[in-house]
Each structure stands twice: as C-alpha cells, then as structure tokens.
C-alpha atoms as one frame of an Amber mdcrd trajectory, in Angstrom:
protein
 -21.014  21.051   0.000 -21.010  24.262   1.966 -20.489  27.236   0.253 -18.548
  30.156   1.624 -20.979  32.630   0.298 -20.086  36.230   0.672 -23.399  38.605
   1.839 -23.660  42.491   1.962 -24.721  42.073   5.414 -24.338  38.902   7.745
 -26.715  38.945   9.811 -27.065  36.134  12.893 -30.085  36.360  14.909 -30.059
  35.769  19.114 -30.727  31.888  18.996 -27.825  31.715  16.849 -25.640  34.020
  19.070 -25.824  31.980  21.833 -25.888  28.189  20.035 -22.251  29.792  18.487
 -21.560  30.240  22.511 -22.574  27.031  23.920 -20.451  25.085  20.659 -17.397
  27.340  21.483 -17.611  26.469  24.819 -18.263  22.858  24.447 -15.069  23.312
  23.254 -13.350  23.358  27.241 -15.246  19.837  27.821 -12.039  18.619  29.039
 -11.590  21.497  31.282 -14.208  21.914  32.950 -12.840  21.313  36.485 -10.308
  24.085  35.708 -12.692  26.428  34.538 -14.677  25.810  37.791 -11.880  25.999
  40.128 -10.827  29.735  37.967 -14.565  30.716  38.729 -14.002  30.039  43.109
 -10.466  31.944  42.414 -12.327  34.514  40.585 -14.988  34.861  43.916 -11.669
  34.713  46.188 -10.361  37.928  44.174 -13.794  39.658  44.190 -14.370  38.785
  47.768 -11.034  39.936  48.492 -11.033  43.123  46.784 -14.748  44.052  48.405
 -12.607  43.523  51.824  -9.821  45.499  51.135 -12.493  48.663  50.531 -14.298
  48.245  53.023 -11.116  48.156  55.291 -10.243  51.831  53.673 -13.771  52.889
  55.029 -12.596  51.227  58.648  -9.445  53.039  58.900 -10.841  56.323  57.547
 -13.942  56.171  60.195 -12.500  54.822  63.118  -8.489  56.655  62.619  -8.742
  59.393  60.358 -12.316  60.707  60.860 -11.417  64.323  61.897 -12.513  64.847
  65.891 -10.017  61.655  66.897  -7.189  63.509  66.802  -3.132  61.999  66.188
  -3.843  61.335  69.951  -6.077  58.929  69.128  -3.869  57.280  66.465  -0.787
  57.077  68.242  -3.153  55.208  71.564  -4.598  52.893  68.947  -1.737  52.387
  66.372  -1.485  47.998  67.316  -5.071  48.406  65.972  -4.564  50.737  63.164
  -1.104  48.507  61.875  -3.462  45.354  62.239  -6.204  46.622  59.755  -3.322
  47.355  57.817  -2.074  44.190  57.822  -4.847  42.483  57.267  -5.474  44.746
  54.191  -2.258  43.865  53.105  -2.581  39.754  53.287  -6.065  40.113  51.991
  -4.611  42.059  49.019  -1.884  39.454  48.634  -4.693  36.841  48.342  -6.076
  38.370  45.603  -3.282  39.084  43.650  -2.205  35.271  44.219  -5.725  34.141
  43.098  -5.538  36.245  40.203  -2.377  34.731  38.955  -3.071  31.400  39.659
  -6.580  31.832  37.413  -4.409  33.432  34.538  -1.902  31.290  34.388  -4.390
  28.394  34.665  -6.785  30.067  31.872  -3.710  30.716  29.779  -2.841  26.567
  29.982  -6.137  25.629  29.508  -6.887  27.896  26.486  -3.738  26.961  24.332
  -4.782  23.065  25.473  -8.041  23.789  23.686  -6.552  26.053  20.892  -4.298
  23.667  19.985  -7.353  21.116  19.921  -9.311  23.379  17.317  -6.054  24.068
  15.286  -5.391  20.094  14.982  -9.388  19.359  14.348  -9.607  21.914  11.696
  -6.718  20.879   9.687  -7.840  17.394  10.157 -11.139  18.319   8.580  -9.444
  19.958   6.028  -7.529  16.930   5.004 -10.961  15.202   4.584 -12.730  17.956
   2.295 -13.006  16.941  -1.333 -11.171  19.057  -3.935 -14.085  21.120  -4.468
 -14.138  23.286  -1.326 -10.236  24.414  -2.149 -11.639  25.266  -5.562 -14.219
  27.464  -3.786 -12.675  28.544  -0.957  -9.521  30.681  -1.400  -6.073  29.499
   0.168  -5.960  32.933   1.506  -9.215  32.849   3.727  -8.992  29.175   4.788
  -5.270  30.744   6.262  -7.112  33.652   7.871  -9.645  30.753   9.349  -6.759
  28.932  10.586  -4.646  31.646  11.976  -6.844  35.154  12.851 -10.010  33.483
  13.252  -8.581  31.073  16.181  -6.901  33.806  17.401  -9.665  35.413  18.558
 -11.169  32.579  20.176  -7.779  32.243  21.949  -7.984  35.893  23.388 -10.983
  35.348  24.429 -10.302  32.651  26.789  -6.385  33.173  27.539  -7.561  36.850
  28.704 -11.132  38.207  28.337 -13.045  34.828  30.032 -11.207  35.062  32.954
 -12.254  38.941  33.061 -15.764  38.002  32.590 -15.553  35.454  35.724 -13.747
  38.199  38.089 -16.536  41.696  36.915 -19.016  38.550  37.964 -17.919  38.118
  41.028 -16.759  41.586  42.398 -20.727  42.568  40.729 -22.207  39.745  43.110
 -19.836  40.505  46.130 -20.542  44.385  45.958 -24.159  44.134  45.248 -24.240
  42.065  48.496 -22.111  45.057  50.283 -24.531  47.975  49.313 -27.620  46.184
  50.371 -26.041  45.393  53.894 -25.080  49.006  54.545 -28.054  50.669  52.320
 -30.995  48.803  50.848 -32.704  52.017  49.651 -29.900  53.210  47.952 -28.646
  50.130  46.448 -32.095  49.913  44.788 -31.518  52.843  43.253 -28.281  51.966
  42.256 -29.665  48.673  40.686 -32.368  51.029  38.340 -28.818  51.517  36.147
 -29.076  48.018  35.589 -31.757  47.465  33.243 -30.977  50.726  31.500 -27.637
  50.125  30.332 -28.109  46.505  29.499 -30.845  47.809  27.130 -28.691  50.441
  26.056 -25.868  47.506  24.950 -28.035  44.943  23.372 -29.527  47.961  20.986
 -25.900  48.767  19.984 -25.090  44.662  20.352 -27.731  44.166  17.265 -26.396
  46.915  14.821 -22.047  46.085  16.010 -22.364  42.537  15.988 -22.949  41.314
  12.238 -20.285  43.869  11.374 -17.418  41.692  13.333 -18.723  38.826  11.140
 -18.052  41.256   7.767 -14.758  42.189   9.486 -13.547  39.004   9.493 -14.407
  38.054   5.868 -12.781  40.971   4.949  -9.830  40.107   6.626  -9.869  37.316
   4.441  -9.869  38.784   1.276  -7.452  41.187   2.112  -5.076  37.709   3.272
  -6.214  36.313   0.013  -5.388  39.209  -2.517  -1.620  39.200  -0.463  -1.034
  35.774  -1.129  -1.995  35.392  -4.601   0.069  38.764  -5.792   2.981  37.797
  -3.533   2.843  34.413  -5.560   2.604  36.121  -8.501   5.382  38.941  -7.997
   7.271  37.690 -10.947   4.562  37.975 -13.743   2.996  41.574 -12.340   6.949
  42.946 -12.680   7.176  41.475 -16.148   4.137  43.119 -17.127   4.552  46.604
 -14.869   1.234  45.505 -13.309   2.303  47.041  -9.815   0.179  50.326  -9.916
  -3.068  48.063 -10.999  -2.138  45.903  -8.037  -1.668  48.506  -5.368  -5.347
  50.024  -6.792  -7.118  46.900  -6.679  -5.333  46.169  -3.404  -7.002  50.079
  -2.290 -10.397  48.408  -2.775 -10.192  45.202  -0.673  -8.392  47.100   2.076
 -10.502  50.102   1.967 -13.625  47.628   2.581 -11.700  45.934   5.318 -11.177
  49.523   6.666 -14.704  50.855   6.574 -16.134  47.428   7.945 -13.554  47.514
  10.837 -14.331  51.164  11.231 -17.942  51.016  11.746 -17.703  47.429  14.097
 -14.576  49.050  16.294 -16.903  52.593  16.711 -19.872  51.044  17.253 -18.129
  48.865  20.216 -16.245  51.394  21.246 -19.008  53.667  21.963 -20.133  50.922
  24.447 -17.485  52.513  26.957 -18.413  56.053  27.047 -22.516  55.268  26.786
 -21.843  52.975  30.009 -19.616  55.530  31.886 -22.288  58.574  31.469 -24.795
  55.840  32.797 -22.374  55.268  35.684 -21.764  58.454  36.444 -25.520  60.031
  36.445 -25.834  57.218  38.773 -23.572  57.509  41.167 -24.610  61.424  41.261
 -28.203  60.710  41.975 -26.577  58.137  44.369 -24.691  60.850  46.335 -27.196
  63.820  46.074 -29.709  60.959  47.892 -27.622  59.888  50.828 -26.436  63.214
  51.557 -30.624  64.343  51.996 -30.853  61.076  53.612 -28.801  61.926  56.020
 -29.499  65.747  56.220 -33.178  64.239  57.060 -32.325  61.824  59.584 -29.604
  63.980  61.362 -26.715  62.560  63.458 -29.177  60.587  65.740 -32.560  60.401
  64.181 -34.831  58.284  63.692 -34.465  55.377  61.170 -30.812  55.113  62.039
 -31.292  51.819  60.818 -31.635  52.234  57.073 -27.271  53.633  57.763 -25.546
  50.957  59.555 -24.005  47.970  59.240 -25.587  45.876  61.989 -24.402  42.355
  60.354 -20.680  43.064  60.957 -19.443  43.440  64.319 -15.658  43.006  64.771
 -14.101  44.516  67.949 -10.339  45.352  67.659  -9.063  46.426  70.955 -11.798
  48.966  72.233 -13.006  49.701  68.577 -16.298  48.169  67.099 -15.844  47.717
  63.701 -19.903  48.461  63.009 -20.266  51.701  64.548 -20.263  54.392  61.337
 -20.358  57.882  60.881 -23.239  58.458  58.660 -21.288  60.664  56.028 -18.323
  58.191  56.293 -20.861  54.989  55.494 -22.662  56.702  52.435 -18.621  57.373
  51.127 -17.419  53.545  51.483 -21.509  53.264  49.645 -20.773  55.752  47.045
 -17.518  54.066  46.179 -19.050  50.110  46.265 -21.513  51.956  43.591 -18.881
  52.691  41.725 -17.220  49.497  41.378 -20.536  47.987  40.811 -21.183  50.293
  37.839 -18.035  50.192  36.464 -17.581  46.091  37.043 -20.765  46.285  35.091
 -19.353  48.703  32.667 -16.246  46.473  32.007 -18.018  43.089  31.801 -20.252
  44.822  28.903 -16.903  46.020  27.300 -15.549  42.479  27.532 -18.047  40.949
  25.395 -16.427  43.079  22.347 -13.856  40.524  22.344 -16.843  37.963  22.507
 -18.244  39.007  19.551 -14.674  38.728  17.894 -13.966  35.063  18.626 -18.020
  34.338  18.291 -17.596  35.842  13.863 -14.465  33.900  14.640 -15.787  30.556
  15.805 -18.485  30.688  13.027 -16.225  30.634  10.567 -14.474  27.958  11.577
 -17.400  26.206  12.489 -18.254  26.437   8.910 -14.937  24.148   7.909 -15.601
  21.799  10.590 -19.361  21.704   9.569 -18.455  21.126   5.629 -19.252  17.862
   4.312 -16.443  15.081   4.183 -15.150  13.674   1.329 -16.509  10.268   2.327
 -16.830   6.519   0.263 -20.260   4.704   0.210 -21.097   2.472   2.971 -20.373
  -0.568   0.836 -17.210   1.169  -0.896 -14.032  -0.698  -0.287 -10.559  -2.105
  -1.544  -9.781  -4.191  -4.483  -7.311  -7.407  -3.758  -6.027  -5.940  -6.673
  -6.000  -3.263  -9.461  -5.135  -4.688 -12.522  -5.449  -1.099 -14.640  -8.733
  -1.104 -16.944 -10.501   2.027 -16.964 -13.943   1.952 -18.807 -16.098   5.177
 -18.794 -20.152   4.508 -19.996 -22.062   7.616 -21.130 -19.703   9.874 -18.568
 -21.523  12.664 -17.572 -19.948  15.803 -15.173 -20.261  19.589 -14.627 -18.948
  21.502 -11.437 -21.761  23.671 -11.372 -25.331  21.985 -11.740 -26.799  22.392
 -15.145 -23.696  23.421 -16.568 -21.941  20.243 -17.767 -18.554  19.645 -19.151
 -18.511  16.275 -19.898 -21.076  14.598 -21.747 -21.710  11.303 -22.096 -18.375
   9.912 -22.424 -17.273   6.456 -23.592 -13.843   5.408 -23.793 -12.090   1.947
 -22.476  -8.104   2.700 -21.396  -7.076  -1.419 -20.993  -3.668  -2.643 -19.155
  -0.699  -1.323 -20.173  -1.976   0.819 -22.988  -1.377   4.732 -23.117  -4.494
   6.782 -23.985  -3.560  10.401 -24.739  -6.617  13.059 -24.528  -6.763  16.185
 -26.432  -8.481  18.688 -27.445  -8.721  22.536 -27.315  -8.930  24.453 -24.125
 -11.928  24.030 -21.820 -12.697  21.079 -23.401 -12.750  18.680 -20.155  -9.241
  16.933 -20.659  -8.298  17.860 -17.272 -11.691  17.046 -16.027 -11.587  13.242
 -17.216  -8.363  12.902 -14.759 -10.248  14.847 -11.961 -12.826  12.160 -12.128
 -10.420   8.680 -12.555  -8.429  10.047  -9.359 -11.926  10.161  -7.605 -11.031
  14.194  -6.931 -14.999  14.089  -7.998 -17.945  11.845  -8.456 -19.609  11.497
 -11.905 -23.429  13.263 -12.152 -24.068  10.441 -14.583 -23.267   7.600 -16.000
 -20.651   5.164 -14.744 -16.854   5.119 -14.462 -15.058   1.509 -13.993 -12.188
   0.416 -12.813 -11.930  -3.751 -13.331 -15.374  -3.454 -14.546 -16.129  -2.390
 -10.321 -18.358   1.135 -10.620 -15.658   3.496  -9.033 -18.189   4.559  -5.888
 -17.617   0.781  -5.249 -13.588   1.368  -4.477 -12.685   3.633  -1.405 -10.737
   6.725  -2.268  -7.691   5.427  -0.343  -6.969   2.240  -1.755  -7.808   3.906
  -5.495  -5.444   6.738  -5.351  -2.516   4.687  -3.723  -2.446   2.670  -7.025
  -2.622   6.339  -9.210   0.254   8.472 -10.010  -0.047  12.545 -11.229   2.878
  13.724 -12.707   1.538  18.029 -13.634   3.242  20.401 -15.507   3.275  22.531
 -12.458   4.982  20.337  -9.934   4.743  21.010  -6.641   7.549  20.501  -3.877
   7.284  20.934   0.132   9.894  22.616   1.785  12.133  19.556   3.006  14.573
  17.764   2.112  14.819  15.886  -1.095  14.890  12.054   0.593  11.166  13.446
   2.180   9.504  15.148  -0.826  10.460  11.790  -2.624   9.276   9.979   0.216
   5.686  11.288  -0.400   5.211   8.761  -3.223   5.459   6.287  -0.174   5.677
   6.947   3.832   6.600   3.855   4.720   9.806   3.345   1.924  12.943   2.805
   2.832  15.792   4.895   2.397  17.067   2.334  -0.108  13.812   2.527  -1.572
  13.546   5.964  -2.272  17.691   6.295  -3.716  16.928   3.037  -6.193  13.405
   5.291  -7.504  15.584   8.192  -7.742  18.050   6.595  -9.750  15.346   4.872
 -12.134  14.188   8.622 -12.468  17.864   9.317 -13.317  18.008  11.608 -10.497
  20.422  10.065  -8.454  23.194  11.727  -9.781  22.113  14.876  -9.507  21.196
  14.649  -5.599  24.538  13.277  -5.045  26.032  16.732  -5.890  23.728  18.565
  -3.471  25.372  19.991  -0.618  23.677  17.714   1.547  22.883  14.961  -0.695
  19.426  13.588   0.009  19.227  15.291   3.423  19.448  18.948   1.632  16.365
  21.041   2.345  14.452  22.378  -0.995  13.187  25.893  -0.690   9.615  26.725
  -1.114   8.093  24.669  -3.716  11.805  23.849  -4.446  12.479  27.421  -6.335
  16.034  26.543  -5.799  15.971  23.827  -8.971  15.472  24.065 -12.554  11.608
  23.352 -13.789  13.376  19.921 -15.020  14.826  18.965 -11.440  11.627  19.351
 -10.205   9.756  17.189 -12.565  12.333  14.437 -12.008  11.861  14.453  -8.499
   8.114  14.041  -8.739   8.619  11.299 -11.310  10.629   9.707  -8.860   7.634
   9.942  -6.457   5.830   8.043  -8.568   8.032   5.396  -9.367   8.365   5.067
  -5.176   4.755   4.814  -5.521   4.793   1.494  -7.501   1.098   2.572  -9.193
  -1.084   0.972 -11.329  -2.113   3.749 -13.508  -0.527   7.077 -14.244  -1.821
  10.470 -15.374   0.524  12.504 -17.349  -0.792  16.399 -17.619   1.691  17.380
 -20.629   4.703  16.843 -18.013   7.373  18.386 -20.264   5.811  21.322 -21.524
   8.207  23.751 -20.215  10.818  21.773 -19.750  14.562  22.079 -21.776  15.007
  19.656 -24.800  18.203  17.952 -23.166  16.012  17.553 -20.053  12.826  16.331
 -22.023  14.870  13.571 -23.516  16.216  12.842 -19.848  12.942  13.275 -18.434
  11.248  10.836 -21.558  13.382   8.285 -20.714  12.054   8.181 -17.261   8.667
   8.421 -18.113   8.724   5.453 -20.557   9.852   3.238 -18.356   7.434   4.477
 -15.396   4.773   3.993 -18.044   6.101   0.122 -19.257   3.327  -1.883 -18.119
   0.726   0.709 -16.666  -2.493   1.907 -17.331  -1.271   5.744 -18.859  -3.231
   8.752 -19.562  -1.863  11.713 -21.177  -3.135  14.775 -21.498  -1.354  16.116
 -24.399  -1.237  20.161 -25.297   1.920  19.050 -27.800   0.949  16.539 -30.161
   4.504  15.469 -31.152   4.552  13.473 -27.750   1.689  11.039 -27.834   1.778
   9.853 -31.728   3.024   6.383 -30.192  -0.330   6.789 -27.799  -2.467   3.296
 -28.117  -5.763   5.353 -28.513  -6.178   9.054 -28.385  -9.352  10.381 -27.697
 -10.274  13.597 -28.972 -12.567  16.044 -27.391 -14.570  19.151 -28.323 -17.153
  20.850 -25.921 -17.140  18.166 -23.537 -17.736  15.216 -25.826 -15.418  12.498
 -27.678 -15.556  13.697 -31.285 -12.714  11.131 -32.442 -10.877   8.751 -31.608
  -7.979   6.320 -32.710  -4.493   6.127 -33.387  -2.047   9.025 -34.567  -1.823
   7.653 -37.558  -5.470   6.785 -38.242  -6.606  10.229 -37.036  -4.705  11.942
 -39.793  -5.747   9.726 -42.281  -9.795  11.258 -41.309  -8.674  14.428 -42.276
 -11.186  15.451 -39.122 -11.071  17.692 -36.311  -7.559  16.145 -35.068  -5.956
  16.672 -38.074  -6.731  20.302 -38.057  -4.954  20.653 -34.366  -1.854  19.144
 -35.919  -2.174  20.858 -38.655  -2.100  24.136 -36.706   0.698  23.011 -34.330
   3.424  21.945 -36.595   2.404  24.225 -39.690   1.271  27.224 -38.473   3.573
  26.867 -35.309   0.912  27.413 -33.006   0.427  25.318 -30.046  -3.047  24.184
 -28.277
C-alpha cells in the first residue's frame, strides 16, 4: 500500500512536472473538441485585440497627427466614424469570444471536476482499512475538497488565460516583425532572459506548493479531530494546550505558504523590470533609428508597413509617420512583454493544482482492496470459523498475533479476552477480511478465506461496536444499511425484533425523522439498538460483538441483551469481552496474552485452572477494576 509519507522537502524533478501535466490533462479526454474550439476563440480575441491597437495607431496617424488640422477631421469624419466603428465591432468580437470561451471552460471544468470528485471517492470506497488507518480523515478531506479545488481554478479560470497570453503573444509577435524586424529582434532578446529568470525561481517555489498543501492538511486534520473531541478537552481544561499545539501546525502552514506565495510572487515584479528595461532600450533604438534615417532617408523600408494597404476614402491605411509607427511598435512591445509577463504569472496557479493533482493522484494510484483471481462466493455460509497457526502484525516484523488456533463451530458463541493490546480486536479485523493474514490460514467452511470474495463474506457478517456509528438520515435509512434492497416492512419487523419499534414510533417523524450527526440526538442505548437492528435486517451468518454494552444503562443492557440473544440464536458469535460478567454462558472463550492463546475453555473450567483468566476475574469483580 502507498504510504502518505510526510518529507522535510518534496521535491519533484522536471520529468515528473510535466507527466503530473499530461495525467491532469488527460483528464479533459472528453473535451477535447471544446478545449480546441476555446483555443480558435482564444486566437479570435488575440487577433481582435492586435486590431483594435493597431486601429488607435490609424486614427492617431492619419486624424490626429498634429499638421492635419480639425479641417482635416471635419473633411474626413465618414472615414474617421468608420475606423471607429470598425474598432468598435472588432472590440465587440472579442469580448463575445471571450465569454463564450469562459463560459464554455467554466462547463467543461466542473464536467471534469465532478469526474475526479466521483473517481476519487470511488477509489476510496475500494481502499482496504489500512490506508484510513494511515491516512488521516482530515487530509483525505483536504484531498477531496482544497486539493480539487485547485485543479478546478486552474481550468474554470487560469487555462483559458494561458490560451488567450498565447495567442495575443503569437498575434503581436507577428505585428512587430511586419512593421520592424530589427526591433522586434531586440524585443525577442527579453525572451530567453526572463524565461531563465522563471524556471530558476520555478525550481526553488515549486516543491514548496507541494509542502503547502500537506500542510493544509494537517492543519484540516488537527480541526477535525479537536472539534470531535470538544467535549473531553472542556472536561479536562485542555483548551490552552490545544490552541498551542494548534500554533505549531498553523505556524508551519504559515511559513510554508509564506515562502511558496513570495517566491511566486516575486515572479511579477522580476518580469515587469525585464519588461520595462526592454521596452526602454526598445524606444531609445527607434527614436536613433529614425534620427539616422530622417523623414525620407534611405532604408525607409526597415519603418513601414508595406503588407497592409487599406484605402478609406482618399486615405491609405500604410502610409506612417515614422515617430507615429515606432509608438503603435513601442506599445505591441508592451503587450508582448507583458502577455509574456502574465502567462509566466499564470503558471502560479499551475503549480497549485499540479501539488494538487499529485496528491490526489496518490489516492487514485493506491492499491485496491482486491480478492484473488480465483476468489469467489460460497452457495452458502454455514458459520465455522477455524484459524491454523494465525499469524498478523500491521507493521512488518512487528506481529500481534501469533500463531493462533481456535475453531468457532455453528451456532456457538466464542468470547475473546484478554488485556489491552493483546490482539482481541485484531482477530475480528481479520474474520471480516478488513486484513489478510501474514501467515498461516483462516477458514471459513474449511474454504481458506482468500478463497471467498470480500463481498459475499461480509454480507453474511454483522459488527455490532461499542462506539456505534449513525449517518445523518433518517432512522428507516440508517436501519436500511443492514440491507439496501429491504423493504419498508422489512426494516419495521427488524426494528421491532430489536425492540426498537416502539421507540421510533414516538419520534416526531416516526421512521422518516432525520438523526443528527452520528445520531447525537439519542441516548448511547438508542443508538446501539438501532445498529442491532441493522444487523438483524442483515440476516448474517456470523456476528462480532465488540463489548456492545459497555457504556450502556443497566435497564437498557437488559433491553439491549434481550436483543442480542436472540440475534445471536443460531449464529456463529464472537465476543470480545472487556466485562467478564457477560460471556460466562460463552461456548469457548479464548484467552489471549501478547498476541497468543494462553487458555482456553469454558467460564467455568477457566476458573477451575486457577490460570491467567482467573486472575482477570479476579481483578474485575474483587478488586473492582475492569480490563
């Protein structure tokens, strides 16, 4: 499985960069004739735009240019309102083609957002038990929620900003070489400097998104846990500890963020002081350009636009005053530069969905929980459990069960005990297939359990825990999760077996009433009883009892016995028993001690040994301590 290992320093190299790219991308394979058509809009807009300068130099050269005097406007004012105009549809265009590409980008991205979201919580409905138990619930939320997000800004907004500083890039590159290529050269040395300029700050700003983001996750995970346990830290006046461990995790969230939002941030002025320099050389050049070639000298040529010639009236569009032509130059250098400069600044957000997308990547990369090839459902599961020399740890090398043998036959109740960290819980972790043994074998039928599929095995189990947990819906659906496909009748005749019925009945909307979270609006003994009438909906074949009444009221443990006795009649039962009063009527109990079976037997013949069991009871019921 694929551990969510945290590093001082995440570090991804170029290849991986751009593999991250090409997978996020691969993403829009659905799309792809919308994200073509938003890259012609995105031309449209650029081209567009380019026009609508170079109409400003028009009406400044062949209207406003000082020697024409207003008696030159007010003869040629048809032809000055039709540059207008066409500066004003053109403009129109653009604005058009820039809506229709947002809107279409916005569409497409929550299509493909909403893709992700569904795949990753897919995957995580096929991860074994063992990546929640590494992963926190808090970070697998911040994966689910801030991570996408970024992605989702990305394409909603920033993509379709990448496609337009493209375009307007290509369409005034094109524009400067037609009027000036010696001064577009020059323009083009910027280039190569500030794309050098970027990737050095690119290599030291780009692992620290990745560090952002995980610390954005432990911030999300230190919230949710204290927020869950808001009850026990004001019992025990823990707040000031909490807001001081809190001041850790959020001032390394702060200093990461910090240094990553600097660092890109200091892409903006580096590229503008780039720009700038540029477009002063740019200016100081044309004006001793044209100083040298004077007002008809010779090689006129290298300061004229000889590809366009319009003729409006008695006006040719192509004829240019020198100092006019190296203005409408100046200014296409700018918006080169600065298209430049803002297509660098855009891939900020890149790198933001890019740390995002790997860490998703990373849940939709983790290993399923999957059967063997040849794994598959029993006709029937009749209830024998039978572990042989039983061997598990959750870390390798560090086992907690060792070599284990214990048969559990049909219909009898085997009740495991033993002190804390002794594997009790670990034995039930393994029947429900939550995880595979390291050694040894574990039967069901006398069939090796990585013979069965998961499915089919757990649809015949039942957990009832001591800490029950609820959804927030109503009480006919949380019952309901025993068994989708029961009937309403179905789930009020397992309710009443629970000897819940009753109590539903006085709900203010019956079976329809919504629970709260985790159902925080009943007692600790309404809750059990609804999960006990999950089970009976379930109709299983075996049941796993985690000391179910623990904390539970003694007129509700006798109600809630009742129910459990008969959910048991007939089934394969294991108990894990932290009171020993409830399984003395157990048909085996099986005692363990550092991960191995020490005793075993009956209540009654365990006390008679005098052993290691008899000491537990001994402790419980006359030293009034409980294990």
């Amino acid at each position: 499985m694929a551990r969510f290992q945290k590093t001082k320093r995440p570090k991804m190299s170029g290849k991986e960069l751009g593999s991250s790219l090409v997978r996020m991308f691969a993403l829009f394979k659905g799309q792809r004739k919308v994200l073509v058509l938003t890259i012609i809009l995105s031309m449209v807009e650029a081209v567009m735009i380019t026009f609508t300068t170079f109409c400003m130099g028009v009406i400044y050269n062949n209207f406003l240019l000082p020697g024409h005097g207003p008696d030159f406007l007010k003869l040629h004012w048809v032809q000055f309102l039709l540059v207008c105009a066409t500066m004003m549809v053109v403009y129109i265009i653009s604005q058009i083609s820039f809506l229709i590409h947002s809107i279409w980008m916005a569409k497409v991205s929550e299509k493909v957002m909403y893709g992700l979201r569904r795949s990753t919580m897919n995957k995580l409905h096929l991860l074994p038990v063992k990546f929640f138990d590494i992963v926190p619930s808090g970070e697998i939320m911040t994966r689910m929620s801030s991570d996408i997000d970024n992605i989702s800004q990305l394409t909603s907004q920033q993509l379709s900003s990448i496609f337009f500083y493209g375009a307007l890039i290509i369409t005034n590159t094109i524009v400067m070489f037609l009027i000036n290529w010696y001064l577009a050269l020059i323009t083009m040395i910027a280039v190569p400097i500030m794309v050098i300029v970027n990737i050095l700050i690119v290599k030291k700003v780009q692992p620290s998104f990745l560090k952002q983001q995980n610390s954005i996750s432990k911030v999300n995970g230190f919230a949710e846990e204290k927020i869950s346990g808001t009850k026990i830290i004001s019992l025990f006046r823990m707040e000031d500890k909490c807001v001081a461990e809190f001041d850790v995790v959020n001032k390394e969230l702060t200093n990461n963020s910090l240094f990553a939002q600097t660092a890109s941030n200091m892409m903006m002025p580096i590229n503008l002081f780039l720009t700038r320099i540029a477009i002063f050389i740019i200016c100081a050049l044309g004006i001793g350009l044209i100083l040298y070639l004077g007002p008809t000298g010779e090689g006129e040529w290298l300061m004229k636009l000889s590809v366009i010639h319009v003729k409006i009236g008695d006006i040719v569009i192509d004829q240019f005053d020198k100092t006019v032509l190296l203005i409408i130059f100046t200014t296409f250098s700018r918006n080169f530069t600065e298209s430049i400069n803002n297509l660098i600044s855009s891939f900020s957000f890149v790198f933001y969905a890019v740390a995002g997308a790997q860490r998703v990547f990373q849940i939709l990369d983790s290993p399923e929980e999957k059967d063997l090839p040849d794994a598959k459902p029993l006709k029937e599961l009749k209830g024998k459990v039978e572990a042989k020399n039983l061997s598990f740890g959750y870390e390798k090398g560090k086992l907690i069960l060792k070599k284990l043998n214990f048969v559990a036959k049909p219909g009898q109740t085997v009740a495991i005990v033993g002190p804390t960290g002794a594997g009790k819980t670990t034995i039930t972790n393994l029947v429900t297939k939550f995880y595979d043994p390291d050694s040894g074998k574990l039967l069901f039928d006398n069939i090796p359990v990585e013979k069965i599929t998961r499915k089919f095995l757990r649809q015949n189990i039942a957990v009832i825990l001591q800490d029950t947990f609820l959804f927030a819906e109503s009480v006919k659906d949380n019952i309901r999760y025993g068994r989708l496909d029961a009937t309403d009748k179905e789930i009020i005749a397992a309710a009443k077996e629970a000897h819940l019925h009753d109590f539903i009945m006085h709900l203010p909307n019956g079976y329809n009433t919504i629970l709260r979270d985790n159902g925080s609006d009943l007692s600790a003994g309404q809750r059990q009883l609804l999960t006990i009438a999950r089970a009976f909906l379930a109709k299983p074949k075996i049941v796993i009892l985690d000391e179910a009444t623990s904390s539970i009221d003694t007129k509700t443990e006798l109600l809630i016995g009742k129910a459990m006795d008969k959910l048991m009649t007939g089934k394969t039962c294991f108990v894990v028993a932290h009171r020993l009063s409830t399984i003395v009527n157990a048909d085996q109990i099986l005692v363990l001690d550092k991960g191995q079976i020490v005793e075993r037997g009956t209540h009654k013949e365990l006390l008679k040994k005098h052993g290691f069991y008899f000491k537990l009871y001994d402790a419980q019921f006359k030293k009034g301590q409980q294990l």
